[in-house]
N, C-alpha and C positions, 0 to 999 in steps of 0.2 A: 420402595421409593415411587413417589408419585410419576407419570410420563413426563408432568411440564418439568420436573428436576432432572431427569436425567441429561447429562453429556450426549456431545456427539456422539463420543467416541463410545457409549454405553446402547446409544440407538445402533449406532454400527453393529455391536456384536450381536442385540436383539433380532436384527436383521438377516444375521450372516447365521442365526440360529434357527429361526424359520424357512430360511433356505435349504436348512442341512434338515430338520425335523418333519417339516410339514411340504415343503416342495418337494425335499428327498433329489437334491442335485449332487453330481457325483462331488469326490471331494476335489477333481483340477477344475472342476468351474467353481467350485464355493473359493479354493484359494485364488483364482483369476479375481472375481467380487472382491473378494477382501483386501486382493490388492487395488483395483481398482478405488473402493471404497476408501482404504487409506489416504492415497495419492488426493482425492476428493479433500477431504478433512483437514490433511498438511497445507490444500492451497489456501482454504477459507482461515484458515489459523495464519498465515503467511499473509495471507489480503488484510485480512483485517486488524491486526497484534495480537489478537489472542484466541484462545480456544475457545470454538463456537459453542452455542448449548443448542440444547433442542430447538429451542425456540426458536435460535437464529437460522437455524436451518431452513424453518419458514419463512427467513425474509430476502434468502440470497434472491439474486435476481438477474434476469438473464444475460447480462452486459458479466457478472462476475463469472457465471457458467461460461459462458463465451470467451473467457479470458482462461481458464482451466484447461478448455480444450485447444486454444492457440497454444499455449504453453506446452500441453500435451505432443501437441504437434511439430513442436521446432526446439524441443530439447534437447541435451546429451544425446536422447537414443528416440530421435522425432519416429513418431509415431506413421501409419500411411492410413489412407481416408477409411479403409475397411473399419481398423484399428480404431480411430476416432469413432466411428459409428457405434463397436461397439461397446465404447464406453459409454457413449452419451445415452443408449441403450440402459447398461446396468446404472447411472445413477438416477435413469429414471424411475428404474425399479426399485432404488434407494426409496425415493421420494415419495411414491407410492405406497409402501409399506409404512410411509412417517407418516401418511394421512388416512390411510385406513386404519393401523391399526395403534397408531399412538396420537393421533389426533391434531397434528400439524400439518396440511397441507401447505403445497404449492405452487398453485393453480400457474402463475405466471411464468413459467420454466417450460410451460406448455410451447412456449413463440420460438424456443430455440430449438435450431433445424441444425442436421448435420447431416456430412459432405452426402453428395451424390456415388450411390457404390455402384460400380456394373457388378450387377448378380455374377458370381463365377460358375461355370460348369463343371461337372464330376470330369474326368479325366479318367478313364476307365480303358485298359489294356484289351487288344483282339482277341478272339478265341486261341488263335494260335499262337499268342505272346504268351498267355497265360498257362498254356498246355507245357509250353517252352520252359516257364517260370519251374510247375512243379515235375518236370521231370529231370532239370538243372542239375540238383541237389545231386543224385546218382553219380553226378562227371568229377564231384570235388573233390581232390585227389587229398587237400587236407581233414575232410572230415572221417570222423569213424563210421563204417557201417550205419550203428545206430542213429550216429546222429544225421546222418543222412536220410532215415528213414523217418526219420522224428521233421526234419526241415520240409520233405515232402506232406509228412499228415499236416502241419502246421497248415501249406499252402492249400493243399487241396480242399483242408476243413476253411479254411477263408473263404476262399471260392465258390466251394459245394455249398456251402449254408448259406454265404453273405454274412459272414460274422466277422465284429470289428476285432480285433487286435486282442484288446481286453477282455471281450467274450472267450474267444479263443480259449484264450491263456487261466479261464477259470475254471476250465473243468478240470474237476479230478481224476484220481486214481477209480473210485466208484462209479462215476460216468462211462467209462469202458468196463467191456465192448458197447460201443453205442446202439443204442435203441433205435427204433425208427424215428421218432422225434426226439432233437431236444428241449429241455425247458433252456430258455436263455434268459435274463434277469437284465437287462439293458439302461440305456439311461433314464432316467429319472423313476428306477425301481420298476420301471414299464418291462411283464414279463411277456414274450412272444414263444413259441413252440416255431421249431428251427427243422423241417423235413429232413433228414440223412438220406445220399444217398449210398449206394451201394459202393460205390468206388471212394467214398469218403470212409465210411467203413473198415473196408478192406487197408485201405492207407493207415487208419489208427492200430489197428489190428498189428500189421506188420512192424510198423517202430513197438510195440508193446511186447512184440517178437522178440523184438533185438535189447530194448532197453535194461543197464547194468544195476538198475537201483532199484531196491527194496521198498516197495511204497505202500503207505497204509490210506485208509478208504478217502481219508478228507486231506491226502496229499494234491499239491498238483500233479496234473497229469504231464505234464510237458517239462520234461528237467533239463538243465544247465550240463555243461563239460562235467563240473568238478559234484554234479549230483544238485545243487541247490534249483527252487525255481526257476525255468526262463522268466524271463522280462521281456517287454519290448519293446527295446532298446537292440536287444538281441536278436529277434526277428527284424527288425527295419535293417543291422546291420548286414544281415545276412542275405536280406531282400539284395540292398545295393549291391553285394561281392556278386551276386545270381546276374542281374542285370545289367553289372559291367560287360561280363561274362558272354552276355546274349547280346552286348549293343541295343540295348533297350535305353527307352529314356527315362530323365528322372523321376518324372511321372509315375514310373508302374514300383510302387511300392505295395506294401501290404493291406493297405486302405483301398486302393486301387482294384483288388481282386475284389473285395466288395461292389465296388462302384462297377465291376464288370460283372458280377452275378446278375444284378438288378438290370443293367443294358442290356444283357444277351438273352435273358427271361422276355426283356421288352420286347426286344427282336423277334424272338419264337411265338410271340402271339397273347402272352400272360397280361393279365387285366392290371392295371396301376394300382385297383384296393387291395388284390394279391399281393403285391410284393411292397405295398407299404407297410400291409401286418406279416410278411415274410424279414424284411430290414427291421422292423419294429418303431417306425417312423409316427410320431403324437400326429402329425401333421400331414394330410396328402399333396401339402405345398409342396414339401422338400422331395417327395417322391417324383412330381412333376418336371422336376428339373431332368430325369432321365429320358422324357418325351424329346425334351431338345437335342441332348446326345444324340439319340437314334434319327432324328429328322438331320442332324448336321452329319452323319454316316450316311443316311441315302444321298443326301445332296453329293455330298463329294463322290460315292459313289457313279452318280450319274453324267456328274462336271467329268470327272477321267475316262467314261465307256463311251458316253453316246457322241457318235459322229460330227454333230453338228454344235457340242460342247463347247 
């Protein structure tokens, strides 16, 4: 089928299949896109009475976008300015993709601006919150042994490596005993090599001690009560019971140990192009944002010592 014949809704999925093949985005942002992308399609079908084709997509215009995102914003489940942002984001990226590579631009979508965001900061737990976190696991008088030694490798390998949640939770049974690096596979298929340290080590080592279940090479490493893989859903829950526990705030979750690997590297003196190929970061923007963290720790720092504060 020719580009000028296809549907929206046939450009949508072209879309949502270059994202998933040739960009290689994981699959919670292709499905965030495709919802978005829907929600998109449903409005111009609703604006106008009928379903849009390709063509029309070339001719919305920014009074109609404009009205998509008001909508978006004061709905059943109104949206907040981040939120808006970044929709208006992905269907620019819609829009993009319809005039590069299907041959429908639209230039005049370019005028619509959306909300003003204040950048938000990492929120990254102290040394000694964190040290708190992964020795926690030891005091829980519900867990087993094992699994308490498994809650601790979980934290300490967050921490130790700066690994997100999902990394984590991908290594296998063959990954142990870890090596001095690992390979990590991150988002958008971007691989980074992940230092071990020895006390991270040592920590897998021990729950691999204890652990009751039979695992073959390309098993997860990291199992459930009943032997099935963790999830993590199961480490955040676990995070919370830890940090009720310690009167910690909502803040120190398990993304958090990340966001505190990267601060406290900061803090000891490590270069910002280190630890943005350490996080695995495309970008050394987003790496940047932990210069602020560490300058709003001095400040406050110095607001509560010096005398004349």
């Amino acid at each position: 089928m020719a580009a000028a014949q296809l549907t929206a809704d046939e450009a949508l999925a072209a879309w949502l299949e270059h994202l998933a093949h040739e960009r290689r985005l994981s699959p919670r942002t292709l499905e965030a896109y495709g919802h978005i992308g829907r929600l998109y399609l449903a409005f111009l079908q609703r604006h106008r009475g009928q379903a849009p084709s390709l063509a029309d997509l070339g001719r919305v215009s920014p009074a109609e976008l404009r009205a998509h995102l008001a909508e978006r914003r004061s709905g059943d489940r109104p949206l907040a300015a981040r939120s808006i942002s970044q929709t208006l984001s992905a269907v620019r990226t819609f829009h993009v993709f319809l005039d590069r590579r299907l041959g429908t631009p639209a230039p005049q979508l370019a005028l619509v601006r959306g909300p003003r965001v204040k950048p938000s900061l990492p929120r990254p737990v102290s040394e000694d919150q964190a040290r708190g976190l992964i020795g926690e696991p030891a005091s829980d008088p519900d867990a087993e042994p094992w699994e308490a030694a498994r809650d601790r490798a979980i934290l300490t390998l967050l921490y130790g490596c700066g690994l997100r949640i999902s990394e984590g939770l991908s290594l296998t049974r063959a990954d142990a005993p870890l090596a001095e690096a690992l390979r990590i596979t991150g988002k958008g298929g971007k691989t980074r090599l992940a230092p071990v340290l020895p006390a991270v080590r040592e920590a897998v080592d021990a729950y691999l001690a204890l652990q009751p279940f039979p695992l073959a090479p390309d098993d997860a490493l990291f199992r459930a009560r009943r032997g099935g893989p963790l999830g993590p859903r199961q480490v955040q829950a676990m995070v919370q019971r830890l940090r009720g526990r310690l009167g910690l705030p909502a803040s120190a979750t398990p993304h958090a140990l990340r966001h505190s690997f990267a601060t406290h590297l900061l803090g000891a003196g490590a270069d910002l192009r280190s630890i943005q190929e350490l996080l695995g970061h495309a970008s050394l923007s987003t790496t940047q944002k932990y210069t602020a963290v560490d300058a709003a720790r001095l400040l406050d720092a110095y607001a509560s010592a010096h005398p004349r504060a």
